[in-house]
N, C-alpha and C positions, 0 to 999 in steps of 0.2 A: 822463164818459169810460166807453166799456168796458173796463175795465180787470181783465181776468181774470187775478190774479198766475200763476200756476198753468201755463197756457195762455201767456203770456208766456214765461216760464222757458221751458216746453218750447222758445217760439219760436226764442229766446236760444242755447241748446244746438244749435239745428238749425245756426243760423247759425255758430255757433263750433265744431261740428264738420265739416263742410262742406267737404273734400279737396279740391274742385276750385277753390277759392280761393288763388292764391298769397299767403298773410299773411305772407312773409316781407317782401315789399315792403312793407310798412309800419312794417316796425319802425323807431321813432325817428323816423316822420315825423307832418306837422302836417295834418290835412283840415278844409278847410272845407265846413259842409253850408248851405245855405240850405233854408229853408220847413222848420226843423228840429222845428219845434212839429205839424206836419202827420202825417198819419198814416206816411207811408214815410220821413220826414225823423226822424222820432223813432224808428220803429225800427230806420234806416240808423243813427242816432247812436248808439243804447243797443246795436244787437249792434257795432260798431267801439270802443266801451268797454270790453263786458262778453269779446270776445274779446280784445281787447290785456290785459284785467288776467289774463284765463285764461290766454292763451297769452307772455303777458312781455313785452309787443312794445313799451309805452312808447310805443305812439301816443296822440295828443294830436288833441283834436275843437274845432274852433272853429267854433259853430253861432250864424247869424246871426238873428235875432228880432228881432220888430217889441213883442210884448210884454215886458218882461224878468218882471215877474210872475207869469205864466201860464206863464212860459218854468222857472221858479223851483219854480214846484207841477208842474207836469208832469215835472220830472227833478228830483224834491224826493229820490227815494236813489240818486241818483248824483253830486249837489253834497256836495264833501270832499275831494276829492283835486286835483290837479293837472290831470288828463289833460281835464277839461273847461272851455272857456271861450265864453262869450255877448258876442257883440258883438251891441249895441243897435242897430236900424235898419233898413231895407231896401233892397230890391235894386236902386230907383230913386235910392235917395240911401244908398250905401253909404260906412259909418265908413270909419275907412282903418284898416288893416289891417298892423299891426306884424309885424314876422319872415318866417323859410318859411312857403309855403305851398304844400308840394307834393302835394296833388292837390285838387281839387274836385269836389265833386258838388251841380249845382244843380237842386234841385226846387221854387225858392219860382215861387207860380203859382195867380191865380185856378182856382177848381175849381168853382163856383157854376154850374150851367146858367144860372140866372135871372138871373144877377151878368153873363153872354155880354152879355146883351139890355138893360138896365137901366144897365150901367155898362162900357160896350165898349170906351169910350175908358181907363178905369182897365187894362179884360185887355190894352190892346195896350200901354200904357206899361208896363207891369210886367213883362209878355213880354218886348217888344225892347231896351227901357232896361238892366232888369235884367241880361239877359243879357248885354248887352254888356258893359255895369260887370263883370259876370263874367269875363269871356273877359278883357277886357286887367285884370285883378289874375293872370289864369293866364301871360299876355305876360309883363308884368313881375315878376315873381316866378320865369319860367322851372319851371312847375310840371311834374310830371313826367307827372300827366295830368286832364282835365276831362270832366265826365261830364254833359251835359242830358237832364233826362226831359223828353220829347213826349211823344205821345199818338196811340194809335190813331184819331184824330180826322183825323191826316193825312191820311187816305187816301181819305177822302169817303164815295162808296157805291160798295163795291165791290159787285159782283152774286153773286145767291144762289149757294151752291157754289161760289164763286170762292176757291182760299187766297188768301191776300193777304201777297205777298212785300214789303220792304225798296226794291226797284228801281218797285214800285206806286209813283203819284202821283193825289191826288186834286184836283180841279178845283172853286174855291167861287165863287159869287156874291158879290163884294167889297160890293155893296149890301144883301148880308142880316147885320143886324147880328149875328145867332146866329154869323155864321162869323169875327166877331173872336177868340174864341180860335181856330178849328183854322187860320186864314192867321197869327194871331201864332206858334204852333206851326212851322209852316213857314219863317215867315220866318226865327226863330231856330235853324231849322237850317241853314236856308242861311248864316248868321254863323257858328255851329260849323264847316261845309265851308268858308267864306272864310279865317278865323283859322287853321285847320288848313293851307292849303293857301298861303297869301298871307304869316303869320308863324310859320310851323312850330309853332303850339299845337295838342298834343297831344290835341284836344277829341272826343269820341266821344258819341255821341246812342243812348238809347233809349225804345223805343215802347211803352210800360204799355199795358195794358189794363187793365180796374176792378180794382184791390185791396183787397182787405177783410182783417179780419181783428181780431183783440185789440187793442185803441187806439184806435180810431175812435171820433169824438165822438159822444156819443149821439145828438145832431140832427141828423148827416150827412144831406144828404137824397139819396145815392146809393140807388137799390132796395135791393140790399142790405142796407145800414143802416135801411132804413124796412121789409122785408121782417123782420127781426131783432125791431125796435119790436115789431110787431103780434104776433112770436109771444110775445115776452115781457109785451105789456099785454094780450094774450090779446082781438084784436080782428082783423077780417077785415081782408086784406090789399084794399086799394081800389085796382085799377088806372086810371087816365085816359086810359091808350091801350090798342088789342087787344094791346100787349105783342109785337110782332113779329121789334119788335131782336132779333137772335140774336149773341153774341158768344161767348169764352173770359173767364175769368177768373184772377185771380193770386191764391193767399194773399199774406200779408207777408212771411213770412219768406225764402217762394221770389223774392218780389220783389229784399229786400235780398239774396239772395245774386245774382240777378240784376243788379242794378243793380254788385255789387264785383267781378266779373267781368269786364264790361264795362270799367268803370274800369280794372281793372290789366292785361287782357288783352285786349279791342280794340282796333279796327283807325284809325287816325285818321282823320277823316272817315267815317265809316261809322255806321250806323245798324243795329240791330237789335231785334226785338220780343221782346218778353216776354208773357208766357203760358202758361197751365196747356192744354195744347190739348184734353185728358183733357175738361174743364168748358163744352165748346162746347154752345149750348140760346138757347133765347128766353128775353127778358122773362115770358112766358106757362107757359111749362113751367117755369123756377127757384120763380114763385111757387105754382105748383101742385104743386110738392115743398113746398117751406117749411111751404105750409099744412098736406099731409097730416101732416107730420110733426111742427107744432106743434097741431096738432087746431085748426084756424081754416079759416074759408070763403075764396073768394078773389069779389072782386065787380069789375063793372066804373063806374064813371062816368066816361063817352069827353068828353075835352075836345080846344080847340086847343091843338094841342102847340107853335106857334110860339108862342102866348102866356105859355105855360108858361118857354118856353128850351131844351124838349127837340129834338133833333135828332131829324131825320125815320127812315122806319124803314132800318136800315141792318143789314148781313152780315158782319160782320168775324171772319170766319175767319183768323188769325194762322198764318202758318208761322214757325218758331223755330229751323228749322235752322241760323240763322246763330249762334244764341245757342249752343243743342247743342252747336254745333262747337267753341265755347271749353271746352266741357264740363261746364256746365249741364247740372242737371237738377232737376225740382221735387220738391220732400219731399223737402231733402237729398243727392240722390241715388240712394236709398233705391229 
């Protein structure tokens, strides 16, 4: 793990000072997080800990894992108290689930490019099974609100200079197995809009774009993560494609404040993107910072990218005004 205590804490603090969050709604309530072992599931868990025990609030975290082990070493100083609990299992075959539970946030979710193409049939059971298992424990439990992370994936290829709004829809070839995650993506938002609308669950969707940040496994093999590797093993960054993707990016912590926003103050049924819009650039210009600035070359060896699992070259310019409007803003606010 990257685990920069340091840089952690700062994160911590950002998140648990963060005014545009109503944390009153949570005081004395029970959240369950799925994919909590994951990079935005672990620090959605650790800052809803570490502000309830800052701010008094008595909330209580009920994070599902598939490892309990790993689940064990990864939150090894925050096991001791009450306020955290692991239930064993996953989102296709989920434990049952004693007590409230009033709100959730589900992020458990293939993230593997290669894992798209090699194991498509796993992303889409995991997707739509899960989700669902999710949504009616929010039904039955009458939760007060549910919160799915998708994916700027949704949205296909939008065109260069295009922002790309909430009301966007992208169109896949159900015959390219690469597209079993972004149509499982869709499909379970169309479940979130159904549940929402068919049995009044509170269920609200949003649209990540890449998060990075302190906690990320070391072998991520997001750029990012592999862009980080080389400057710390102090070896040239190797591209496999011209790097064209051009997106935005999210810290984590702006993520988790994103993501509790949403949850206590979005619209049911409604989707909205998250993103730092500030960090919009190519694949090809990110690593040509990285490198000047870790003293490393950056080289090319062009492969197929379908064989890889990477998706073709795409533009996702995010517009976030919908997220803004709740009163969202990244770095705190600051």
């Amino acid at each position: 793990m990257w685990l920069d205590q340091d840089q952690i804490q700062k994160d911590l603090e950002q998140i648990a000072t963060s005014e545009f969050i109503p944390w009153e709604k949570l005081r004395e309530k029970r959240v369950l997080v799925t994919g909590a072992t994951g990079l935005i599931g672990y620090a959605t868990v650790t800052g809803l800990l570490y502000t309830s025990r800052k701010r008094g609030l008595n909330t209580k975290v009920l994070a599902l894992v598939r490892d309990m082990e790993r689940a064990k070493d990864r939150f090894s100083e925050w096991i001791g108290q009450d306020d955290l609990l692991f239930l064993a299992g996953s989102v296709e075959n989920m434990p049952c689930v004693d007590g409230d539970v009033d709100y959730i946030i589900h992020g458990a979710s293939q993230t593997t490019s290669k894992a798209f193409v090699t194991q498509a049939v796993e992303t889409i059971r995991t997707a739509v099974i899960g989700t669902d298992n999710l949504l009616r424990i929010a039904q039955e439990k009458h939760s007060s609100g549910f919160l799915y992370l998708s994916s700027m994936e949704v949205y296909g290829h939008p065109q260069k200079g295009h922002k790309v709004k909430e009301s966007d829809a992208g169109a896949f070839d159900p015959l390219d197995l690469r597209n079993s995650y972004p149509i499982g993506k869709q499909l379970c938002e169309n479940l979130c809009c159904a549940y929402s609308k068919e049995y009044m669950v509170p269920a609200k969707i949003i649209r990540l774009t890449q998060t990075f940040g302190a906690g990320v496994n070391y072998d991520d093999t997001r750029v990012f993560a592999e862009f980080g590797r080389c400057v710390k093993e102090k070896r040239d960054i190797v591209l496999k494609t011209k790097g064209e993707t051009e997106r935005s990016y999210l810290y984590i912590a702006d993520a988790v404040t994103a993501v509790l926003i949403v949850l206590l103050k979005g619209e049911a049924g409604q989707a909205y993107n998250a993103a730092d819009e500030r960090t919009y650039c190519s694949i090809a210009e990110m690593a040509r910072q990285v490198a000047e600035l870790g003293g490393i070359k950056v080289r090319f060896d062009l492969q197929d990218e379908k064989k890889l699992g990477f998706p073709s070259v795409i533009y996702m310019d995010l517009d976030t005004a919908l997220l803004r409007g709740l009163g969202w803003l990244p770095g705190g606010g600051v």
